[in-house]
TORRO-187842 format. One record per residue (C-alpha): x, z, y. Coordinates in Angstrom, 2 decimals. Last residue first. Layout:
<recs>
+---------+---------+---------+
!       x !       z !       y !
+---------+---------+---------+
!       X !       Z !       Y !
...
+---------+---------+---------+
</recs>
This chain:
<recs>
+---------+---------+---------+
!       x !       z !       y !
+---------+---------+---------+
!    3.07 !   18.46 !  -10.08 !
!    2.13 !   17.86 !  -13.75 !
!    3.90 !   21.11 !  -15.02 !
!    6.47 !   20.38 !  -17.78 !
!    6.91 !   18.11 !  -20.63 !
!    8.85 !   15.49 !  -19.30 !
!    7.99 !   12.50 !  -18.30 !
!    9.34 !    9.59 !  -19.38 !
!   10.26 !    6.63 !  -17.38 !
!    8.78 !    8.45 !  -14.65 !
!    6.93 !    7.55 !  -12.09 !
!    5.77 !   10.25 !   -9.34 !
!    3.18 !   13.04 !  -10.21 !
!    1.56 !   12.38 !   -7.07 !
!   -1.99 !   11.04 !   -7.48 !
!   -3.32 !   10.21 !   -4.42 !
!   -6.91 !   10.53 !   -3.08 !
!   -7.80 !    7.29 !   -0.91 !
!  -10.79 !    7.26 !   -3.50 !
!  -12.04 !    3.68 !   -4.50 !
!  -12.12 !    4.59 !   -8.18 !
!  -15.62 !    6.43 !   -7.74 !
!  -16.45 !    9.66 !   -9.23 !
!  -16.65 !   10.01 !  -12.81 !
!  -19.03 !   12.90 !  -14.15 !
!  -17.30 !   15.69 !  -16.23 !
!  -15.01 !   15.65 !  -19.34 !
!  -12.53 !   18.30 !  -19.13 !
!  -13.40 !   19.57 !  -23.00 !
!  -14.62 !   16.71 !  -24.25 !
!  -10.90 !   14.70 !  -23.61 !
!   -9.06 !   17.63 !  -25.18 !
!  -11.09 !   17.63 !  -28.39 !
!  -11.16 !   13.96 !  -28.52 !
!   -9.58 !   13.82 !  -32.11 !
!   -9.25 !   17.66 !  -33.54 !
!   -9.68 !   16.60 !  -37.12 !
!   -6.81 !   13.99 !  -37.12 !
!   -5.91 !   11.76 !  -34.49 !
!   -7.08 !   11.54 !  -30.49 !
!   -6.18 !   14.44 !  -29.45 !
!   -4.77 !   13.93 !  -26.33 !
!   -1.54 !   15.38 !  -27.95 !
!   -1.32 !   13.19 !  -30.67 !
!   -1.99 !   10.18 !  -28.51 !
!    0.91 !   11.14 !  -26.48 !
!    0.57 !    8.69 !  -23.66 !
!    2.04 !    5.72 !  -22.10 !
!    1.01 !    4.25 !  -18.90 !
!    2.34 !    0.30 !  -17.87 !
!    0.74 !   -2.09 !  -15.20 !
!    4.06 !   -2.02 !  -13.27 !
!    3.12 !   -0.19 !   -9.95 !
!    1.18 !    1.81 !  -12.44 !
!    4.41 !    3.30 !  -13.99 !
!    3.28 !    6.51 !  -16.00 !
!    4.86 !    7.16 !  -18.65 !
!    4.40 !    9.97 !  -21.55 !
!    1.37 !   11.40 !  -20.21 !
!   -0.27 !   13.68 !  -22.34 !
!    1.82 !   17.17 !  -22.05 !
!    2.70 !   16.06 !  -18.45 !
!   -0.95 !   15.59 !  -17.09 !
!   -2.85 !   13.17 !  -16.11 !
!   -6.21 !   13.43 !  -18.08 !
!   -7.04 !   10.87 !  -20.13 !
!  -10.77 !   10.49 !  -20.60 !
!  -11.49 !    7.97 !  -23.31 !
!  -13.71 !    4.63 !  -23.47 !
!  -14.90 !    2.47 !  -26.50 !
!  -12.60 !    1.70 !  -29.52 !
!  -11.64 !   -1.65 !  -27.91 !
!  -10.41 !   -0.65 !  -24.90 !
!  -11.77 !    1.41 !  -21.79 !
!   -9.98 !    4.01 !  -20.40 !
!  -10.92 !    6.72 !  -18.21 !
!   -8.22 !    8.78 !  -16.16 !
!   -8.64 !   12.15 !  -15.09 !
!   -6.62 !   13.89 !  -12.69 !
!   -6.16 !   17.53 !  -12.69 !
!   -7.26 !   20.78 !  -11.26 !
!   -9.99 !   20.90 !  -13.78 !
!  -11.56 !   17.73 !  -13.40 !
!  -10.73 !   14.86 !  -10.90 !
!  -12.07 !   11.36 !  -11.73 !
!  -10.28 !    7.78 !  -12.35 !
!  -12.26 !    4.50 !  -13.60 !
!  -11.06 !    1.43 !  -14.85 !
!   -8.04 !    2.29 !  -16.86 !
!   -6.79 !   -0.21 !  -19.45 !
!   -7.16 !   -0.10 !  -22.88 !
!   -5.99 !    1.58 !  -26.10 !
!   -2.54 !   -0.31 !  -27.08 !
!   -0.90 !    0.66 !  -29.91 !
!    2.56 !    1.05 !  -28.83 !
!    4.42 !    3.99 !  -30.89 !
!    3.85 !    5.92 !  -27.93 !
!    0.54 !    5.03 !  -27.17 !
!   -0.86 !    2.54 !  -25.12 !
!   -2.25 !    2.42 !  -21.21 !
!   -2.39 !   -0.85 !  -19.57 !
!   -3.22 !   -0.33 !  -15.74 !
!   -6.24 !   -2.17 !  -14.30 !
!   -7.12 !    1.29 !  -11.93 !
!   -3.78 !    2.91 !  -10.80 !
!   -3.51 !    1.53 !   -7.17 !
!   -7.20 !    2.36 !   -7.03 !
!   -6.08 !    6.17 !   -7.62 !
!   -3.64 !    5.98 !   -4.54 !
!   -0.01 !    6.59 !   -5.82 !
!    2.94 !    8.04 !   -5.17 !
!    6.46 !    7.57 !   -6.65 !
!    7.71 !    5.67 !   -3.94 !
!    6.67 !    7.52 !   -0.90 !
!    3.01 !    6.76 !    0.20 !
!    2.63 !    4.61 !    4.02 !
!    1.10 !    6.54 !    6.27 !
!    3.99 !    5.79 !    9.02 !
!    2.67 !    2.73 !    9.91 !
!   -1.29 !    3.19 !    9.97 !
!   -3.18 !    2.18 !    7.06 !
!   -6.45 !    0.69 !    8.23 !
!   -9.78 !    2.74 !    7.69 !
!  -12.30 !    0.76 !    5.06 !
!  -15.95 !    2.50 !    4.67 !
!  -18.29 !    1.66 !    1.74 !
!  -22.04 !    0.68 !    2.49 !
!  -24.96 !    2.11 !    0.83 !
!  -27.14 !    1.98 !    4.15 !
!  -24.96 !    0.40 !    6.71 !
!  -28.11 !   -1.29 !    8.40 !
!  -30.24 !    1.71 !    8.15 !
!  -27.40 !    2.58 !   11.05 !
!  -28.78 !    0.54 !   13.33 !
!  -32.25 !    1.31 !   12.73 !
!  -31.55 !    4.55 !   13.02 !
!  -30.05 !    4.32 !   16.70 !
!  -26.66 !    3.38 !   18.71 !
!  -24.74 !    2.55 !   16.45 !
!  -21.70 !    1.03 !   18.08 !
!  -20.39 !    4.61 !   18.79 !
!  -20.74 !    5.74 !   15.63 !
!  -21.97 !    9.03 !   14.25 !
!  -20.54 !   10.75 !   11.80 !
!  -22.54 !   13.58 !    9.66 !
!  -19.66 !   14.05 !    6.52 !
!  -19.66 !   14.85 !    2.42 !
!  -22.95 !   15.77 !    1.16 !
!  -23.47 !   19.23 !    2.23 !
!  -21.88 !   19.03 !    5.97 !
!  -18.79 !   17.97 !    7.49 !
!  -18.77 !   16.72 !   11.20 !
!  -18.13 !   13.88 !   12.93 !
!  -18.98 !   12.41 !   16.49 !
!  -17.82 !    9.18 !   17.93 !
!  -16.00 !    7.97 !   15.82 !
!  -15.61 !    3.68 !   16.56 !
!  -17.14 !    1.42 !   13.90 !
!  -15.14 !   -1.68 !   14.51 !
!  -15.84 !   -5.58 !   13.85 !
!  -13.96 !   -7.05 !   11.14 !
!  -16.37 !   -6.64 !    8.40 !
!  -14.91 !   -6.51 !    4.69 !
!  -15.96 !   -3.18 !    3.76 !
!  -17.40 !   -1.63 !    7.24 !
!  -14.65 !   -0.77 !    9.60 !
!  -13.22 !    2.53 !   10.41 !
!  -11.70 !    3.53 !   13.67 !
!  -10.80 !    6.71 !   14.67 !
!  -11.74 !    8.62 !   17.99 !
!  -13.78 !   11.46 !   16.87 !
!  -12.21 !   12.35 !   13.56 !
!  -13.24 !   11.08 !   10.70 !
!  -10.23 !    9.77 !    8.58 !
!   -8.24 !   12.87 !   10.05 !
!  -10.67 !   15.89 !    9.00 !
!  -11.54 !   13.37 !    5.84 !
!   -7.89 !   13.66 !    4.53 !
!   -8.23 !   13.63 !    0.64 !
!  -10.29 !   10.64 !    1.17 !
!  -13.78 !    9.45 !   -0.44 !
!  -16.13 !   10.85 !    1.78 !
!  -19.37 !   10.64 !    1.22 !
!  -21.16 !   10.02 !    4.70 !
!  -24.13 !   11.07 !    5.85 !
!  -25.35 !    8.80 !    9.24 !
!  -25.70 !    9.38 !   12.42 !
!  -27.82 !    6.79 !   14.39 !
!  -29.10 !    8.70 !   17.00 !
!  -32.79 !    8.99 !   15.01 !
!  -32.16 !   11.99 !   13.21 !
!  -29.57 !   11.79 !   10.16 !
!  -29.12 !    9.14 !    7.60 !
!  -27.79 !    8.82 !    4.03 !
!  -24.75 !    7.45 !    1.57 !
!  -22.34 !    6.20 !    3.75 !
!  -19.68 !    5.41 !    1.55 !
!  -15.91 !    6.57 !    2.53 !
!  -12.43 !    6.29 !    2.73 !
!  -12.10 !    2.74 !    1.43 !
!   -8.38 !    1.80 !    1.95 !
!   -7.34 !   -0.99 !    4.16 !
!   -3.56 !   -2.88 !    4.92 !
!   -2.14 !   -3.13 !    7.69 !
!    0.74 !   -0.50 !    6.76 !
!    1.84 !   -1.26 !    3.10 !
!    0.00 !    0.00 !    0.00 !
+---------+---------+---------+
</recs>
């Protein structure tokens, strides 16, 4: 992700009074700076600007009001739509980070190379995050942690896992992935994973 570039930071999911406001879900680890009054965001692949004009958080996510929407009718208009901010120079992610859509389309295998899919869907659970696979067999939760993940090189399509260890052979297969299993959230999330790129990780703490 270079500077220019746009990540989705948000989906308006609601509305608010008759000012235009609408209830955003955000979709950033940074929403105090991705909202704040002054920042522009852009509706997903729309050029024209959706200035802040007021933000604040509430039960869903975010209340922001734009200052190009100017009533409900207006903003009725963004109904369901995702939010793109630009990345700034300087917000670049140090090698070794990654933003979660970065990761989605990588090939994951096992260790002795059997391939089980490719991720198309990442979720936090637990403290961790949670990638879900889809292959052949059907989809599993991998959860990115040290113990499980034996690789993890997104930047060149390629995570390896312990498919021992995620359970997934013998009496105890998918133990590990029921037990942190929860509903996905989306893979547009500006969240980053940091546990850096290995070429094999070592079995300690996943941060």
């Amino acid at each position: 992700m270079t500077a220019g570039e746009r990540l989705v930071v948000g989906q308006v999911r609601g509305f608010h009074g008759l000012r235009g406001t609408v209830r955003v879900e955000s979709l950033t680890d940074r929403p105090e700076d991705r909202f704040a009054v002054g920042r522009t965001l852009f509706r997903e692949g729309a050029d024209s600007p959706l200035t802040v004009a007021e933000a604040s958080p509430d039960s869903l996510g975010w209340r922001v009001r734009f200052a190009e929407v100017r009533d409900r009718t207006a903003a009725e208009s963004l109904r369901d739509a995702y939010l793109e901010a630009v990345v700034a120079p300087g917000e670049e992610l140090p090698r070794g980070e990654f933003y979660w859509h970065e990761v989605i389309g990588a090939k994951v295998s096992e260790v002795d190379g059997t391939p089980l899919g490719e991720v198309v869907d990442m979720y936090r659970a637990g403290g961790a995050e949670v990638m879900v696979v889809r292959g052949a067999g059907g989809e599993i939760d991998v959860p990115l942690v040290r113990a499980v993940v034996r690789i993890f090189a997104p930047s060149r399509g390629e995570i390896v896992v312990d498919g021992d260890a995620l359970g997934l052979h013998g009496d105890d297969a998918g133990g590990e992935a029921a037990e942190i299993a929860a509903p996905p959230l989306t893979a547009r999330s500006e969240v980053v994973d940091s546990r850096g790129e290995p070429e094999v990780a070592q079995p300690n703490e996943d941060r």
